[in-house]
C-alpha positions in Angstrom: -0.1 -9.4 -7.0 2.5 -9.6 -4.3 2.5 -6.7 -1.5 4.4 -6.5 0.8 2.9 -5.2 4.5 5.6 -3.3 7.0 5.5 -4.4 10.6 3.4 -2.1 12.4 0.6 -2.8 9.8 1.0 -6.6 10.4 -1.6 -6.6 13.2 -4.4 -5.8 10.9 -3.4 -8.2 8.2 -2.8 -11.5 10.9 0.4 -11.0 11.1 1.6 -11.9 7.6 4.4 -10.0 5.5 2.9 -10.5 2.4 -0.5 -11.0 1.1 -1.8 -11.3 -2.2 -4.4 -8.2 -4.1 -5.7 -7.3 -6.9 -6.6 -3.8 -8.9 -6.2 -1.5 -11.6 -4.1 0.8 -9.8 -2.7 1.5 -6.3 -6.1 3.3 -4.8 -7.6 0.3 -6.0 -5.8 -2.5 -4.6 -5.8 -0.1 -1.5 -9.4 -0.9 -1.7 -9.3 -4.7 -1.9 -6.6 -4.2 0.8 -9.7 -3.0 2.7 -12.1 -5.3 2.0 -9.7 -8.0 3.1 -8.1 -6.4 6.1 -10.3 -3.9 7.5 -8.9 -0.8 9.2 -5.6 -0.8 6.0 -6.7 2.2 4.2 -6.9 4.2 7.3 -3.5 3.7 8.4 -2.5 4.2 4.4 -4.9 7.1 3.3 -6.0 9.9 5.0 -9.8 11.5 5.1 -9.7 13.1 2.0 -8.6 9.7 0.2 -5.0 10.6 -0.2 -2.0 8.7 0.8 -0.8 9.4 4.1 2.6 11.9 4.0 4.4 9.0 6.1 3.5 6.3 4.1 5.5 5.1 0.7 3.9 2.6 -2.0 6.3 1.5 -4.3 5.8 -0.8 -7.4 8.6 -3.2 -8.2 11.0 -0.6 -6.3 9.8 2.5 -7.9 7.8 5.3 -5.5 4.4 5.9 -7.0 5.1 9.4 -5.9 7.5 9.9 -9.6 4.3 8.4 -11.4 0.6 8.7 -11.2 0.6 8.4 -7.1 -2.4 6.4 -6.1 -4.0 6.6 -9.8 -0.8 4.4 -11.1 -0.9 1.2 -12.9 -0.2 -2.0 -11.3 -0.2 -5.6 -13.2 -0.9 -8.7 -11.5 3.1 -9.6 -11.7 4.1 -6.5 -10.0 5.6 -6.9 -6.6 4.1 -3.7 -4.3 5.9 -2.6 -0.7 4.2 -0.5 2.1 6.6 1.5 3.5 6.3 3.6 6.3 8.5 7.1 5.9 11.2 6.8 9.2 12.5 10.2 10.5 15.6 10.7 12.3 18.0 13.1 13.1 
């Protein structure tokens, strides 16, 4: 499937906006995110495994935080976007 890598995560993945992964579901694909671009999960998950507070995964527009977060279903035509949370004020 399609996901879709913000800029400041770019650096880890050769500079490419999108790249192509497979899994189950998101903590997997996180995973083969991993294998392929060492250093991802880090910047996605914390130490405990869960996703970082800043940090937004959403399946074909839809935040995996209204589902099953990181144990939600993806299928290999779903398009998946990293996004990192901004603050302002």
């Amino acid at each position: 499937m399609k996901v879709r890598i913000p800029t400041p995560l770019r650096k880890l993945t050769d500079g490419q906006g999108e790249v192509l992964a497979e899994g189950k579901d998101v903590a997997d694909l996180i995973e083969a995110l991993e294998r392929t671009y060492p250093g991802i999960k880090g910047r996605l998950c914390d130490e405990q495994g869960a996703l970082r507070r800043f940090v937004n995964i959403y399946i074909n527009e839809e935040d995996i935080r209204f589902h099953e977060g990181l144990q939600t279903p993806v299928k290999s035509s779903d398009e998946v976007s990293i996004i990192p949370a901004i603050a302002g004020g």
